[in-house]
ZAMARGU-4260 file (C-alpha; in steps of 0.2 Angstrom, whole numbers, plus 5000, padded with zeros to 4 digits):
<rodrens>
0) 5305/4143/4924 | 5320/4140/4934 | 5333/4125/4925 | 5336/4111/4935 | 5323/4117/4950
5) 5318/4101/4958 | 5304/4091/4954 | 5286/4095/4961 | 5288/4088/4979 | 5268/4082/4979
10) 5253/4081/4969 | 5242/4094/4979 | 5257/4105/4979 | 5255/4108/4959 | 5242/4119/4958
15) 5249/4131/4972 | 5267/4131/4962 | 5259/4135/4946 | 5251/4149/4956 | 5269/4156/4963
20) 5276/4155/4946 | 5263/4163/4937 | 5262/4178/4948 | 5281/4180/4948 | 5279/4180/4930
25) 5264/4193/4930 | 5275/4204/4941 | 5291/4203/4932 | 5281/4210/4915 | 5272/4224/4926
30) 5258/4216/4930 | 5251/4217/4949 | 5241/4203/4954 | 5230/4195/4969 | 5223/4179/4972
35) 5203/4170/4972 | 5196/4187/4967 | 5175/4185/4969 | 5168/4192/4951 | 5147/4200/4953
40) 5142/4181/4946 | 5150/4173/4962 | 5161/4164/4953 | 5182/4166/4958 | 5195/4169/4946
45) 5214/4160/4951 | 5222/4176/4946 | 5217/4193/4943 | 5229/4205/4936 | 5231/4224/4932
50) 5245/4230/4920 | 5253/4244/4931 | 5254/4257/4916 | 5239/4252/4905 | 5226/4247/4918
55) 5222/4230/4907 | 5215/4217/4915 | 5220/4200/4914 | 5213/4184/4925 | 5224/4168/4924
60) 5215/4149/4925 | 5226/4138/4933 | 5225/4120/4926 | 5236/4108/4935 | 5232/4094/4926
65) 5219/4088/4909 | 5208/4080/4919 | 5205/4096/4930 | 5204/4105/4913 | 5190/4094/4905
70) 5181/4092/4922 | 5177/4112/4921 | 5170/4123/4907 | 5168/4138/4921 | 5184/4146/4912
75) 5171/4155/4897 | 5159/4164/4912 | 5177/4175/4914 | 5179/4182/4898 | 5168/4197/4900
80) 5176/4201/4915 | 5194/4203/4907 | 5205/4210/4892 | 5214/4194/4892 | 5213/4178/4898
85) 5227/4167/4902 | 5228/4146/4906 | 5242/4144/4918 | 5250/4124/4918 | 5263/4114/4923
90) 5278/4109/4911 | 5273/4093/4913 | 5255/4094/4904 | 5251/4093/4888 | 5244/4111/4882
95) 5235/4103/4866 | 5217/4101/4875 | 5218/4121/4879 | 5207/4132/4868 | 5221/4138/4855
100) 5212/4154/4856 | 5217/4158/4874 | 5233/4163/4881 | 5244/4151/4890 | 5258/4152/4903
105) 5268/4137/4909 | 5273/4137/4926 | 5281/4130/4940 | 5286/4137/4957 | 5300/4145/4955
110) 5292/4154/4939 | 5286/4154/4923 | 5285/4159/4903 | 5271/4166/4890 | 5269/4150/4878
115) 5256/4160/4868 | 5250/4176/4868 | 5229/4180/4874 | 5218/4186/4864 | 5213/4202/4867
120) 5195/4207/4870 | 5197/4227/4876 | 5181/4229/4891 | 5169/4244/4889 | 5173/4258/4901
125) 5160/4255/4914 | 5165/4239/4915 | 5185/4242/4917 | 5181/4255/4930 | 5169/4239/4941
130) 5185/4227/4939 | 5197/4241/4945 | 5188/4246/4961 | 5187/4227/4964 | 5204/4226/4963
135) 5207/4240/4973 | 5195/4234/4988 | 5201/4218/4988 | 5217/4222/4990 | 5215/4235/5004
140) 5206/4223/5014 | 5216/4210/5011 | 5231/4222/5018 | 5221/4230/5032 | 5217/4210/5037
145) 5235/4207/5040 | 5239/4226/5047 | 5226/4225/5058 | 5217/4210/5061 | 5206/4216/5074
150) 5200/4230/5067 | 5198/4222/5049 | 5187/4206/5057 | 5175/4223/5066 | 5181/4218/5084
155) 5190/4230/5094 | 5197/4226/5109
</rodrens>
């Protein structure tokens, strides 16, 4: 986190800093990152992440406030679609409702810091490989949609 960055400027505004922050964060350790990644259980994940050497997987849950913590449980579906998995909150909430078992970044928008490292739960192969070709086709589209709108969307002119 940056000292003295100013204050959030709105309340809707929180979640989409904590979002900047984390992924400067995850890039600045290695990690590459896109955003509201679909998993096969039609659930979406904040943050999906792959560690550029290792390939580990890491999905980030972005809590902006307790309230939005204790009003979804949907975190626990993610954890057999990861290695790690990480809450993500401002510096102005109080982490003690988080599962200790869980990692935990605190962030804001200028950037962020590990306040306790995630459990690792290493995915079988197959699995890996699924999450991976996600990722990868996920982020190709994602690039050819702004390369290439047209063509992306399946109208050519």
């Amino acid at each position: 986190m940056t000292p003295g960055a100013p204050p959030y400027p709105e309340r809707e505004d929180t979640a989409a800093g904590i979002l900047r922050g984390t992924r400067r964060l995850l890039r600045a350790c290695g990690h590459v990152s896109i955003v509201e990644a679909p998993l096969r259980t039609g659930r979406r994940v904040d943050i999906l992440a792959v560690d550029e050497k290792s390939g580990e997987i890491l999905i980030v849950e972005i809590k902006s406030c307790r309230a939005d913590y204790l009003s979804d449980d949907k975190w626990r579906e993610y954890l057999p679609w990861c290695d790690r998995f990480l809450f993500a909150i401002p510096p102005e909430m109080d982490p003690s409702p988080l599962p200790p078992d869980e990692g935990l970044i605190v962030a804001d928008p200028w950037g962020g810091e590990f306040v306790r490292e995630a459990r690792r739960r290493p995915l079988a192969p197959a699995r890996r490989r699924a999450m991976l070709l996600l990722f990868a086709r996920l982020a190709a589209a994602r690039l050819h949609a702004v390369q290439d709108p047209q063509a992306a969307s399946g109208i050519m002119l």
